[in-house]
C-alpha positions, -999 to 999 in steps of 0.1 A, spaced: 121 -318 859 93 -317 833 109 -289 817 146 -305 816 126 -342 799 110 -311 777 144 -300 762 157 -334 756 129 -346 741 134 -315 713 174 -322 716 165 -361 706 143 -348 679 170 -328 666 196 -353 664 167 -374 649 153 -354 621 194 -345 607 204 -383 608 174 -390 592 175 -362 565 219 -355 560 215 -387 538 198 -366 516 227 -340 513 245 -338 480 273 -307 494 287 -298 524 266 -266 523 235 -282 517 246 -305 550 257 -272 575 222 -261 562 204 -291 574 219 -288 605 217 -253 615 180 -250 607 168 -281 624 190 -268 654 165 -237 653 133 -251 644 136 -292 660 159 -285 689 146 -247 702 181 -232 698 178 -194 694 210 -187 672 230 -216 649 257 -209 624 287 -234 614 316 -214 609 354 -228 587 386 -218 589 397 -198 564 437 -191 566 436 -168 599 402 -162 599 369 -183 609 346 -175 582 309 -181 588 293 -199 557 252 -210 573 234 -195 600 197 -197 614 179 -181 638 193 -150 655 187 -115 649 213 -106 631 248 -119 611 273 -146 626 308 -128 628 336 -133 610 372 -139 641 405 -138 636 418 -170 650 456 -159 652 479 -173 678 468 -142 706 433 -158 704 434 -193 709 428 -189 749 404 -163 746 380 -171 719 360 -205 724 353 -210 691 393 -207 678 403 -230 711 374 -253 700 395 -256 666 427 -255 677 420 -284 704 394 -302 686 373 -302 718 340 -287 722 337 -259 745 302 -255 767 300 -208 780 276 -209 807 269 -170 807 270 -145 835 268 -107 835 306 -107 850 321 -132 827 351 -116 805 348 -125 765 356 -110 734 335 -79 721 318 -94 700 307 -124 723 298 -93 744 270 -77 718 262 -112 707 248 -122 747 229 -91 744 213 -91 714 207 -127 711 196 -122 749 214 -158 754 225 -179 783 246 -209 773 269 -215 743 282 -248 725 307 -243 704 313 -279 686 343 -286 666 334 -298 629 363 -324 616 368 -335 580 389 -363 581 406 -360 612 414 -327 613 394 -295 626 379 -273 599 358 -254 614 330 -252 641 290 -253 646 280 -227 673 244 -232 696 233 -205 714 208 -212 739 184 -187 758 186 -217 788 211 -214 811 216 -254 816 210 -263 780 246 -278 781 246 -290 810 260 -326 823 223 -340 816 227 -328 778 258 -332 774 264 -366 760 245 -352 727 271 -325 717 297 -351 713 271 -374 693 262 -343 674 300 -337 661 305 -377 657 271 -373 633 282 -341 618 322 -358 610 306 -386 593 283 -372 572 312 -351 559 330 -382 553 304 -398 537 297 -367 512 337 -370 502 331 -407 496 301 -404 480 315 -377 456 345 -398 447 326 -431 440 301 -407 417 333 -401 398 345 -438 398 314 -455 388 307 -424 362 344 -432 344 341 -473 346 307 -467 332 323 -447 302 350 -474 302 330 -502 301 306 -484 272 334 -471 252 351 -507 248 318 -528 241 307 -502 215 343 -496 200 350 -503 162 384 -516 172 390 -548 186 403 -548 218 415 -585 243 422 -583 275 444 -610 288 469 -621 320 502 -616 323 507 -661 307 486 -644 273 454 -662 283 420 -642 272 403 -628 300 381 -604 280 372 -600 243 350 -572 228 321 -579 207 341 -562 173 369 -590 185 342 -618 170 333 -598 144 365 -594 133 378 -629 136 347 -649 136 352 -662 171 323 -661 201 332 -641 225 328 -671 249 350 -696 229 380 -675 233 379 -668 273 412 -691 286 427 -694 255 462 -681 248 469 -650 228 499 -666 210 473 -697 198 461 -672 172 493 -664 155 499 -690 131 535 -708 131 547 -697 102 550 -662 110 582 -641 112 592 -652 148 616 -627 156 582 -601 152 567 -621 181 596 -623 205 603 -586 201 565 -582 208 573 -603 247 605 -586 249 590 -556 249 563 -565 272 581 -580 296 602 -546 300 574 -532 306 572 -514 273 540 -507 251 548 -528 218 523 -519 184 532 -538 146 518 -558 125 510 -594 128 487 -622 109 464 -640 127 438 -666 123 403 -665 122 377 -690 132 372 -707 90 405 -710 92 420 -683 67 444 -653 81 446 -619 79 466 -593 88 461 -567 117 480 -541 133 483 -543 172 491 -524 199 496 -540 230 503 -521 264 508 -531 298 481 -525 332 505 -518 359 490 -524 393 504 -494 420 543 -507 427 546 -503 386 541 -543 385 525 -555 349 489 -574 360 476 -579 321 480 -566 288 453 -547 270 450 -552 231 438 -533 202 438 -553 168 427 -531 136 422 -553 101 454 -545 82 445 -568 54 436 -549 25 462 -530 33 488 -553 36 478 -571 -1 479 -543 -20 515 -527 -3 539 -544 -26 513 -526 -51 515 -490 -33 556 -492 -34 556 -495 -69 532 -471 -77 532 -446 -45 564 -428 -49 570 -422 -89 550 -399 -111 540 -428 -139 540 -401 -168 578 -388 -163 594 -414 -139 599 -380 -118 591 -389 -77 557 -378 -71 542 -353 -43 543 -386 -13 584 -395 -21 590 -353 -25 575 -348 10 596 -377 22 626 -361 11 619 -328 17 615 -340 54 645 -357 53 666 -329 41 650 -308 67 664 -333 93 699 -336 80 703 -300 74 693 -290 109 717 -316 121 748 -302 99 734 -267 98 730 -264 64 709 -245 39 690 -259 11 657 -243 -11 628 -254 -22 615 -246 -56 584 -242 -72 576 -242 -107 541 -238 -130 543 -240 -167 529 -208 -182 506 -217 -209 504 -254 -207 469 -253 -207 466 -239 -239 488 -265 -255 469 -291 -238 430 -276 -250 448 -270 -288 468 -305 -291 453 -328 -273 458 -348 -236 487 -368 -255 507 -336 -266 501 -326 -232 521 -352 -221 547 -358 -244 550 -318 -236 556 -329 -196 579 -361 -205 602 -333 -220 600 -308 -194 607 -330 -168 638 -345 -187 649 -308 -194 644 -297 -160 663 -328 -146 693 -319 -166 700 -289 -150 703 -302 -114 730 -324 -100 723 -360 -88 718 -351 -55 693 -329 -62 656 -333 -63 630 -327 -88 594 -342 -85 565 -336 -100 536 -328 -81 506 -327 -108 494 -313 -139 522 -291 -148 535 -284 -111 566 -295 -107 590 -291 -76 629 -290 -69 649 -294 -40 685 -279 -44 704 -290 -15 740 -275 0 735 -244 -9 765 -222 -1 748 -189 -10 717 -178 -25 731 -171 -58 740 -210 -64 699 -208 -61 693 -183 -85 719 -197 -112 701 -229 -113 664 -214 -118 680 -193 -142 691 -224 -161 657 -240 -161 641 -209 -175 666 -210 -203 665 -246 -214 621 -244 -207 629 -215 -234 638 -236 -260 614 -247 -286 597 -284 -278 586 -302 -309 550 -318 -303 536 -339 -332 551 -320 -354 548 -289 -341 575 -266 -320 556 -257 -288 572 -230 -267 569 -229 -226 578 -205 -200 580 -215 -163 572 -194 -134 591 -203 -102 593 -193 -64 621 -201 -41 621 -206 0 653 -210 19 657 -233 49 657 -223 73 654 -185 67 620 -190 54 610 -214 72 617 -249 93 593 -271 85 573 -289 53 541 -267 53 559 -235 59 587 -241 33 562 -256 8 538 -226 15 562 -199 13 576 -214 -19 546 -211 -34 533 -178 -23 563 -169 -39 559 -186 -74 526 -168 -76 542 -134 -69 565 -147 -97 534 -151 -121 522 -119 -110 553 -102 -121 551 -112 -157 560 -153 -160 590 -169 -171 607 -152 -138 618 -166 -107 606 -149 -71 624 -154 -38 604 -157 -8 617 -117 -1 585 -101 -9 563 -120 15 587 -116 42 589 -74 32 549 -79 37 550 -98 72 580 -69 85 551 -43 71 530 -51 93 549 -54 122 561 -22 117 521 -10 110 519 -28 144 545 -14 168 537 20 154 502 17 166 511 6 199 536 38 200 506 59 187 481 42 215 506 48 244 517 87 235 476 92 230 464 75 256 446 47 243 460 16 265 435 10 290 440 -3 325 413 -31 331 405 -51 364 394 -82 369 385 -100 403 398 -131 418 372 -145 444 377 -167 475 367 -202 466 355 -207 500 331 -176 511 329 -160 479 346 -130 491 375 -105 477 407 -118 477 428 -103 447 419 -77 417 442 -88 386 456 -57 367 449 -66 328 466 -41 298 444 -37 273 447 -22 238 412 -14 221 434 -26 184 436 -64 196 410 -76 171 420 -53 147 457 -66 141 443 -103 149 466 -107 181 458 -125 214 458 -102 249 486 -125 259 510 -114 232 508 -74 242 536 -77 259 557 -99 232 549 -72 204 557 -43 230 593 -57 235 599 -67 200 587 -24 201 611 -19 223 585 -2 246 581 -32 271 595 -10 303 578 20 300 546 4 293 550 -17 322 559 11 349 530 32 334 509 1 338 523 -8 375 517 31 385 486 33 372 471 -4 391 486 6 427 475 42 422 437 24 418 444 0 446 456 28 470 423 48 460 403 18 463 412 8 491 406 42 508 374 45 495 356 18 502 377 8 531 386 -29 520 419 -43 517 427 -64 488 457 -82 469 467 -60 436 474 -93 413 508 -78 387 519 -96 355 556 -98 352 567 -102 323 602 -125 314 622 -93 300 610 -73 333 618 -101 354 655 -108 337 664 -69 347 664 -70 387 675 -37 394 652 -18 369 622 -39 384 628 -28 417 633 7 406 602 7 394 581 -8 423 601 16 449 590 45 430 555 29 427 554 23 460 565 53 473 540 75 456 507 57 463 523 44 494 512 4 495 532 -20 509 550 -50 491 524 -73 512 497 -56 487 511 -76 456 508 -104 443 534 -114 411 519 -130 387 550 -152 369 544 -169 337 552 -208 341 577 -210 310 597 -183 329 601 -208 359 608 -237 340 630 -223 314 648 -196 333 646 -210 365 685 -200 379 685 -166 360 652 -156 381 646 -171 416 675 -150 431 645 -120 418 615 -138 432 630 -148 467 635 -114 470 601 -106 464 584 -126 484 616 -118 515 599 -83 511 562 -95 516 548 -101 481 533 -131 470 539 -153 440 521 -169 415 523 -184 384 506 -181 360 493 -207 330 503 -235 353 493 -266 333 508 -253 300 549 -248 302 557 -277 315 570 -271 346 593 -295 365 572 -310 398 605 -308 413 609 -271 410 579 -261 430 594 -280 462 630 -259 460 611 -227 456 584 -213 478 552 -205 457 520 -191 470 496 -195 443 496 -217 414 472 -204 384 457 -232 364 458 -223 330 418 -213 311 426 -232 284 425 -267 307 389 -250 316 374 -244 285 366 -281 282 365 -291 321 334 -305 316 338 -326 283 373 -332 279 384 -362 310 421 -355 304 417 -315 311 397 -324 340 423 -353 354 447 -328 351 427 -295 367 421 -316 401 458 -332 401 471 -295 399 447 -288 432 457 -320 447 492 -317 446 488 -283 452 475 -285 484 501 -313 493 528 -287 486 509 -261 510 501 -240 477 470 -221 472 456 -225 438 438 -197 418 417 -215 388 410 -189 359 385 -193 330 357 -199 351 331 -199 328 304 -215 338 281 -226 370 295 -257 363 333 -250 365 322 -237 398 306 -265 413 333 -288 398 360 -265 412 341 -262 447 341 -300 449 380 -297 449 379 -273 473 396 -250 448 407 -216 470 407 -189 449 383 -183 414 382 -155 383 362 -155 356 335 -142 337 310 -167 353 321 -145 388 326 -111 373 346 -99 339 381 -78 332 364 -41 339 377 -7 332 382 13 362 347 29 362 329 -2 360 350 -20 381 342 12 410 305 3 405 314 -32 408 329 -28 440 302 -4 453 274 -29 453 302 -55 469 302 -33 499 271 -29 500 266 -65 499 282 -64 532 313 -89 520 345 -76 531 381 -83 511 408 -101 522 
């Protein structure tokens, strides 16, 4: 009897010692640690380890005590009856072995009573909210250590264990609330913006402190009074009720308004006013930004006059030629037409300028201008943008030679002597000509282009005209220089097959190696590893490349796998051309296959996201196929393409890949982050693993571990290797004692 008030007294001091101290956890490991060791040292048991469920696998994560390593079981289907610890999971019930030399149990129970030299096993279901995740074992060198009159403290033991779980996963999340109010609350009180707060009536709930700055208000004066009260009643109503249209649609409404301030006087602000929607998409306030617009507004009817004309030759200046330019850009990609932008330089103005003076130099332009306007129709545009730069846009142009007539016309009439206080001055013009949309789409590119090629003009001799042709000759140059190399690297030998790991969130172990291409001339030509396989199918090489590298990764994996006997997932980029050509892909893998003799269950396809969402018919029939045959699917970049929600319910994924770009600034940027955990969230929902790449960083793991992220690469866990290193790598893995899967 002694001995039996003995063993509960160190069972109560158990119990005691973690309730008292799992307050002190900050992770789930640091809480399975807690427990297992005071299970050792406070309550006398000889072995403890806490074990999760891991896919079809119970994967032990802490142990103390014992002689040698907790063991990793299977907990398929075949060993739910015969294994206490997968029944306690399946059943959520704890499960008391009361050892004898003629009980039947699994081997390793078998080597375990021996070793251990035990007598009695506990094996106690751990729950996270609600539902089974794994299990805490307590072996026991007592033969009644779980035994009716101990009993009762196993089930307290996994209430105590469940809710210190729970209260970790609360804890974590308020950390995260409070941290982002905090930031909320500090942002708004510090901003240089004014920002009101009021209900859904109009009436001030909230006022910043730059909102009495601004208007010379207190803070306090303004609290109940109605938004509206500040507008005085001689303002454009029609602003106002489009402002409360919009917000009773629900619709975020920004302008300009006047309002008045606390000495009475007005002044002008622009707005923007949005709706807080409470969870049913129901409007609960309105949250106002005000900016002074004042200045601004005063000196407008100032600005129109004076913003869009060149004052010297009437011409439109650089702001109205942008504003055109853009606009012809619109209307010609609507009606498909062509137009080109000139650009011209004076050759020798300068020296007219230094020898006659700043007003010759003018009365030079005012001619120029007039000269160059004559040779253009109406609808044409000529600007000038400063100094002696001036700028044309020639509009419907029907061919190129329309183009070229005109800047021949302008270099004629420039031609002709200018008298200048007396004097004849002659002027040549250099110009450069880009055509929409052959050289280009868009302002900066036209404008750029154009006068790239008015420089090429001035470097030909002046008083010439250039089309964009030679800078286009220069960009095809060096794609040829390009494509040539990567013909040269292939025949030679120089593309390098490179390996990177992808590690189980969970235990840390081997779940997939990634198969990178690499070509030593990246840096060289300036090109990102991602657009290899863009520049090998503008090459036309894109399939050959692509078998080589396929043959070359399973060959490695087969070898791998035979040398160091672990079993891994061979993780195989497929490209959109690859994937578009179904019968060639599976002619290649067949043959791949065949030779280094791996199954289809092996691979895992890696499928870039903009493939999904923007060929997303042309494809699946591909990847069902796939994944019919045993591969897996994942793809890749998720976070980037833009990938309808709705396609990842009507097709099966396994993996998504979140994107190392939303990574790089995990820890600074709240958006990136918001949107990392959502993926994992929703993820999980959808019964999808998710593989997050770009980790960096001990904190993208801890931040990633929080969200109970499945699957990590990165250099932070180990970088893209060449076969070599990536044999040593996996050497001391083994020896490690890990084991893939």
């Amino acid at each position: 009897m002694q001995g039996a008030l003995k063993r509960l007294i160190l069972i109560h001091r158990f119990l005691r010692e973690f309730n008292k101290q799992r307050t002190l956890c900050e992770t789930r490991t640091d809480l399975f640690e807690l427990l297992c060791r005071l299970a050792v040292q406070q309550g006398g048991y000889r072995f403890a380890w806490v074990g999760i469920q891991h896919g079809d696998r119970v994967v032990p994560v802490v142990q103390s005590g014992g002689l040698g390593n907790a063991p990793q079981l299977s907990c398929g289907e075949s060993k739910q009856q015969s294994d206490p610890v997968v029944r306690a999971i399946f059943s959520n019930q704890a499960a008391v072995l009361t050892l004898s030399p003629d009980q039947v149990l699994p081997a390793y129970w078998s080597t375990l009573i021996r070793q251990e030299q035990l007598r009695a096993v506990a094996v106690i279901p751990i729950r996270f909210k609600q539902k089974s995740v794994g299990v805490l074992v307590l072996c026991s060198q007592w033969e009644d250590d779980f035994s009716d009159l101990y009993s009762f403290t196993l089930a307290e033991l996994e209430e105590d264990v469940s809710t210190a779980l729970d209260r970790l996963d609360e804890y974590a999340h308020r950390l995260d609330m409070e941290l982002q109010l905090k930031q909320l609350h500090q942002a708004v009180e510090s901003s240089a913006t004014s920002v009101v707060v009021t209900d859904t009536q109009g009436f001030i709930q909230y006022a910043n402190p730059f909102f009495s700055e601004l208007t010379g208000y207190d803070v306090i004066d303004v609290l109940g009074l109605s938004y509206l009260s500040f507008i005085p009643n001689d303002f454009n109503a029609s602003i106002v009720n489009d402002m409360q249209q919009s917000l009773a649609e629900g619709r975020q409404w920004r302008g300009e308004v006047r309002i008045l301030a606390s000495d009475g006087s007005s002044m002008w602000v622009y707005q923007q006013v949005s709706p807080v929607s409470d969870n049913q998409g129901v409007a609960t306030r309105y949250v106002c930004t005000l900016v002074d617009h004042t200045e601004l507004h005063e000196a407008h009817a100032t600005i129109e006059m004076l913003a869009y004309y060149d004052e010297l030759t009437g011409l439109p200046n650089r702001r109205l030629f942008l504003d055109r330019l853009q606009q012809e850009i619109n209307g010609a990609t609507r009606d498909n037409r062509h137009f080109a932008v000139c650009f011209l330089d004076l050759d020798g103005f300068k020296d007219v300028n230094d020898s006659l003076g700043h007003e010759a130099g003018d009365e030079l332009l005012r001619v120029v201008a007039r000269r160059i306007r004559e040779q253009v129709r109406t609808k044409d545009t000529v600007a000038r943008l400063g100094g002696d730069e001036f700028t044309l846009i020639v509009t419907d142009l029907k061919h190129l030679q329309d183009c070229a007539r005109v800047a021949t016309n302008i270099i004629k009439a420039l031609q002709m002597p200018i008298p200048v206080n007396g004097k004849e001055v002659v002027v040549t013009t250099s110009i450069g000509i880009a055509n929409f949309p052959v050289d280009g789409n868009n302002i900066v590119d036209l404008s750029r282009h154009a006068d790239m090629a008015m420089y090429h003009a001035k470097a030909k001799g002046r008083n010439n005209f250039q089309f964009f042709t030679a800078a286009l000759n220069r960009e095809v140059e060096r794609r040829v220089e390009l494509e040539a190399r990567l013909h040269q690297s292939f025949t030679t030998g120089q593309l390098e097959l490179r390996l990177q790991p992808q590690m189980d969130g969970m235990d840390g172990s081997l779940h997939a190696v990634e198969s990178v291409l690499h070509w030593p001339a990246l840096t060289e030509f300036g090109i990102h590893q991602d657009e290899v396989y863009e520049h090998l199918e503008s090459a036309g090489m894109l399939a050959e490349v692509f078998e080589w590298t396929l043959m070359q990764a399973c060959q490695e994996t087969s070898r791998l796998h035979q040398q160091f006997g672990v079993n891994f997932r061979l993780g195989v980029r497929l490209p959109r051309l690859i994937l578009r050509n179904r019968d060639q892909l599976f002619s290649f893998l067949e043959r791949c296959l065949a030779i280094t003799g791996l199954q289809y269950d092996t691979i895992q396809f890696e499928v870039p996201e903009t493939a999904l969402n923007d060929e997303f018919n042309s494809i699946t029939g591909t990847l069902h196929e796939l994944r019919s045959r045993g591969a897996a699917i994942a793809i890749d970049r998720f976070g980037m393409g833009g990938t309808s929600l709705r396609l990842l319910s009507r097709f099966k994924v396994d993996v998504l890949k979140i994107d190392k770009s939303l990574m790089a600034d995990l820890m600074t940027d709240r958006n990136d982050a918001a949107v990392a955990s959502a993926i994992i969230t929703l993820a999980h929902q959808l019964n999808i693993k998710v593989l997050a790449t770009g980790v960096e960083t001990l904190a993208h793991f801890q931040y990633l571990e929080r969200y109970w992220c499945d699957f990590l690469q990165g250099d932070y866990l180990a970088p893209a290797m060449s076969v070599t290193q990536f044999q040593r790598y996996l050497a001391r893995y083994c020896e490690q004692g890990f084991q893939a899967g």
